[in-house]
C-alpha positions as CSV (number, residue, x, y, z in Angstrom):
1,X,42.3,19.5,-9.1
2,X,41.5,19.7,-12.7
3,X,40.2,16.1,-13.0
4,X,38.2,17.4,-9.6
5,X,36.5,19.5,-11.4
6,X,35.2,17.8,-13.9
7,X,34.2,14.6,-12.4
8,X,32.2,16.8,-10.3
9,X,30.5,18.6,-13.3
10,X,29.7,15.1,-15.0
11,X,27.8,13.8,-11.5
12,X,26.5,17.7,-11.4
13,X,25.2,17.3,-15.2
14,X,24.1,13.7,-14.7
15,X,21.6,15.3,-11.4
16,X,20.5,17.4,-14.2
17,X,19.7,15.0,-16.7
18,X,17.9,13.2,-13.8
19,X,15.8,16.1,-13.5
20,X,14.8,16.6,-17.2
21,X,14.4,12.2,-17.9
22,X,12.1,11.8,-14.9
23,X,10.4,15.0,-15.4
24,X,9.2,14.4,-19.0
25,X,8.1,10.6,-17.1
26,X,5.7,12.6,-14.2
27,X,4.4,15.1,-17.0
28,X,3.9,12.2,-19.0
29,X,2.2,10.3,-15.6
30,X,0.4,13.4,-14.1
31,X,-0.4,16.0,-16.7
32,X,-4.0,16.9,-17.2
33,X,-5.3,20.4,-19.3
34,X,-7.4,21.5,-16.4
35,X,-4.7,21.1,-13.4
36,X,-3.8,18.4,-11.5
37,X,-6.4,18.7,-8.9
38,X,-4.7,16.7,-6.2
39,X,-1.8,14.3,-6.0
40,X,-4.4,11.2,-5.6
41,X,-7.2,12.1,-8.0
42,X,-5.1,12.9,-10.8
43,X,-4.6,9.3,-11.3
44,X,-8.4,9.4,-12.0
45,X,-7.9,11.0,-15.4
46,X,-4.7,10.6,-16.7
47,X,-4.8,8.7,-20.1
48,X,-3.2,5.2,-18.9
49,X,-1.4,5.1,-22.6
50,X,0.3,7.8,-21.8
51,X,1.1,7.2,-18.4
52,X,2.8,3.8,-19.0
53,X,5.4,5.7,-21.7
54,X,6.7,8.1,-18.5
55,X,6.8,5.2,-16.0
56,X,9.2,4.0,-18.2
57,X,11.1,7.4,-18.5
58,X,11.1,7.9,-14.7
59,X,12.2,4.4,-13.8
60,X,15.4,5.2,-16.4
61,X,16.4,8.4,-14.9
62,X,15.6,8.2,-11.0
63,X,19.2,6.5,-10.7
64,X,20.8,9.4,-11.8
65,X,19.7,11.6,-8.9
66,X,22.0,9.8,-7.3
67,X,25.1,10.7,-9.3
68,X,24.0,14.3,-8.6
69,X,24.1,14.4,-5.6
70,X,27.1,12.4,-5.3
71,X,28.1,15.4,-7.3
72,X,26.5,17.9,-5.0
73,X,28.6,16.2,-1.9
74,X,32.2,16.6,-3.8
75,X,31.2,19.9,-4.5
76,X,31.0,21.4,-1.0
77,X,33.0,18.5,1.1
78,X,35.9,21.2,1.0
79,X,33.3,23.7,2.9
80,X,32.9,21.1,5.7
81,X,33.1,17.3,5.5
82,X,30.1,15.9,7.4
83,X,27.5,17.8,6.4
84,X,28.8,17.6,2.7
85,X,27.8,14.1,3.7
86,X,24.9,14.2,5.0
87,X,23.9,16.1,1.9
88,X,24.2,12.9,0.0
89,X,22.8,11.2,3.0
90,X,19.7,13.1,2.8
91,X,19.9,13.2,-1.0
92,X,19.9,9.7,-1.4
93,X,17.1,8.5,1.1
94,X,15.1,11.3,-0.2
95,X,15.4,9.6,-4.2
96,X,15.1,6.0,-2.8
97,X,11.7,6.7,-0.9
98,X,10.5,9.6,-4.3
99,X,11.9,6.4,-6.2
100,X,9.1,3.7,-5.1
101,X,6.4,6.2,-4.7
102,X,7.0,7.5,-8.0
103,X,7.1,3.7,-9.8
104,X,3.8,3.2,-8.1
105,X,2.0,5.7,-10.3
106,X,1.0,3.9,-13.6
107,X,0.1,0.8,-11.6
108,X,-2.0,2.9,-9.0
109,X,-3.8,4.7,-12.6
110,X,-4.8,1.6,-14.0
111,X,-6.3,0.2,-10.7
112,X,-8.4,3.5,-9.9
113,X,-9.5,3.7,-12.9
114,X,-10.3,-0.2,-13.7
115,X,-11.9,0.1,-10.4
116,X,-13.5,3.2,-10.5
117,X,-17.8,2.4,-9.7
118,X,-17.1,-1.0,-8.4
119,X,-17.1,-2.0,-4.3
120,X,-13.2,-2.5,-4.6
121,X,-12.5,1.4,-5.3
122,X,-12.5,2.5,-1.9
123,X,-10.3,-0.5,-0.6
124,X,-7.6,0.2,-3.3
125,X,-7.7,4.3,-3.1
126,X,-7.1,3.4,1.2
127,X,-4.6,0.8,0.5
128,X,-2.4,3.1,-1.7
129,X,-3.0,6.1,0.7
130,X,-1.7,4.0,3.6
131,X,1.2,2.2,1.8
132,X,2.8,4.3,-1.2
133,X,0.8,8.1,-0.8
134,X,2.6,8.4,2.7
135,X,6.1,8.1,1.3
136,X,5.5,11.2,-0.5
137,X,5.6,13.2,3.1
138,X,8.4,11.2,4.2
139,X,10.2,12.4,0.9
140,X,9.2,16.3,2.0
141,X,10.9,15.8,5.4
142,X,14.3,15.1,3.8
143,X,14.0,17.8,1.3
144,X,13.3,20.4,4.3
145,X,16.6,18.4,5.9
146,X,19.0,18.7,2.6
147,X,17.3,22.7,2.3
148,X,18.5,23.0,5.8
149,X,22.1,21.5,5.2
150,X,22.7,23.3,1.7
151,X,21.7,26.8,3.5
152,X,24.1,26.2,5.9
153,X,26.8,25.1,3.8
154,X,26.1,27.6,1.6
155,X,26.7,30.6,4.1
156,X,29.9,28.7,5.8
157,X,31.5,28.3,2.2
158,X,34.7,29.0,1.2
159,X,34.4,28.5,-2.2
160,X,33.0,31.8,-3.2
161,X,29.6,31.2,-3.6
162,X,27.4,34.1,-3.1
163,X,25.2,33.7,0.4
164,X,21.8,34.8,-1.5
165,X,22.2,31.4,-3.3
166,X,21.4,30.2,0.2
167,X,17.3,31.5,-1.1
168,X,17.4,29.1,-3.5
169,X,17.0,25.8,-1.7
170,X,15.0,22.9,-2.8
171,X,12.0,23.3,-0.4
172,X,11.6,27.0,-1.3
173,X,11.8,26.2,-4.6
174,X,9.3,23.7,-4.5
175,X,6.6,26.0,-2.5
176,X,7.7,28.5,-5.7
177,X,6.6,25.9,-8.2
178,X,3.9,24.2,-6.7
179,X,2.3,28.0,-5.2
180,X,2.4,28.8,-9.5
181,X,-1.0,27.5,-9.1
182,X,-2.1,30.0,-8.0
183,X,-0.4,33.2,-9.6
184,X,0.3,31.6,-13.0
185,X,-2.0,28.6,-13.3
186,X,-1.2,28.8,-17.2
187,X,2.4,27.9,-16.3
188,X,1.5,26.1,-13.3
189,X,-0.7,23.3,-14.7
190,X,2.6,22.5,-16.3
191,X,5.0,22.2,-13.9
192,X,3.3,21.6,-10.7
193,X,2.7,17.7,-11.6
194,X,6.6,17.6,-12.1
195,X,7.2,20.3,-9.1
196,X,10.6,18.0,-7.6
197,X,12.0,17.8,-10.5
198,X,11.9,21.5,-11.3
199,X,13.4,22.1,-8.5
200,X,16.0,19.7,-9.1
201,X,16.7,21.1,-12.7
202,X,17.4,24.7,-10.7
203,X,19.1,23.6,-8.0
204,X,21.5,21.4,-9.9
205,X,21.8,23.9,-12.6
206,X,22.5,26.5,-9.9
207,X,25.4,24.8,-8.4
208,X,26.7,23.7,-12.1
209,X,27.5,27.7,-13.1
210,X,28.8,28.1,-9.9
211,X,31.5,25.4,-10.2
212,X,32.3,26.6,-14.2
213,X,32.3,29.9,-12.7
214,X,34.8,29.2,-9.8
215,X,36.6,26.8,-12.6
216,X,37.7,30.4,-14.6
217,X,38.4,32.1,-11.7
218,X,41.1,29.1,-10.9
């Protein structure tokens, strides 16, 4: 049980370390003073010198998502089996799809911007709309499914996890961060370009102190 433990707080830790890697790589791809001013037309700005340093960073650490939620599904399989798995499931499509929209980014920059005044823009911006920019709704549909599966397994476990945890479920999370715009735009010009992984840092981070916690009470 002991070993249990902590080869689920590695994959939990390695989730988090996803979440920090890849988020310093979108700051580093997305981040503008004034806001981000939409998920397309950032790319319009974004210093390209800078943005090639967090493609890097994101490419390195979007793996390890993986291993979280690898994590995540250890975690609750003792709550109920199946939808532990289809946690990971869910978890795993959703980093695949994030994956290849996220490594488009840089390459997308450069092209807007190389393009930008010329008869070509409008062919590239509808090309990348159509063939990368869609994935980014397909990734929101599985974190509204793995929000749906951690709420429930959070309010059938066994493990004695508090029910309000249930609250704090990625999708919430993420209208949280990305709403910050609006209520805190000093904070949120800072963390809405990186809103997923924010939500990632939390949610792995909430299930880490919940394992050390239920590892004292062992």
């Amino acid at each position: 049980m002991k070993l249990t433990h902590k080869t689920v707080e590695v994959l939990l830790f390695l989730g988090l370390l996803a979440s920090i890697i890849v988020g310093f790589g979108e700051y580093f791809l997305h981040f503008l003073p004034e806001g981000p001013g939409g998920e397309i037309e950032m790319l319009f700005k974004v210093p390209l010198e800078r943005a090639s340093k967090g493609h890097f960073l994101v490419i390195i650490g979007a793996p390890l998502y993986f291993a979280g939620y690898y994590g995540l599904m250890l975690f609750f399989q003792s709550t109920h089996k199946s939808l532990a798995y289809l946690l990971l499931i869910l978890g795993v499509l959703s980093f695949f799809v994030g994956g290849i929209w996220v490594a488009s980014r840089y390459f997308a920059a450069e092209v807007f911007q190389r393009s930008a005044n010329t008869d070509d823009f409008q062919f590239y911006l509808n090309s990348y709309l159509e063939h990368y920019q869609i994935l980014v709704w397909a990734l929101r549909v599985f974190v509204a499914g793995i929000s749906i599966v951690y709420i429930t397994l959070v309010l059938k476990n066994k493990i004695g996890m508090p029910k309000w945890l249930a609250l704090f479920n990625p999708i919430v999370l993420l209208i949280i961060i990305i709403s910050s715009l609006a209520w805190f735009k000093s904070l949120g010009v800072h963390i809405t370009p990186i809103a997923m992984n924010v939500t990632h840092f939390i949610f792995f981070g909430i299930v880490l102190l919940q394992l050390k916690k239920n590892q004292h009470q062992s």
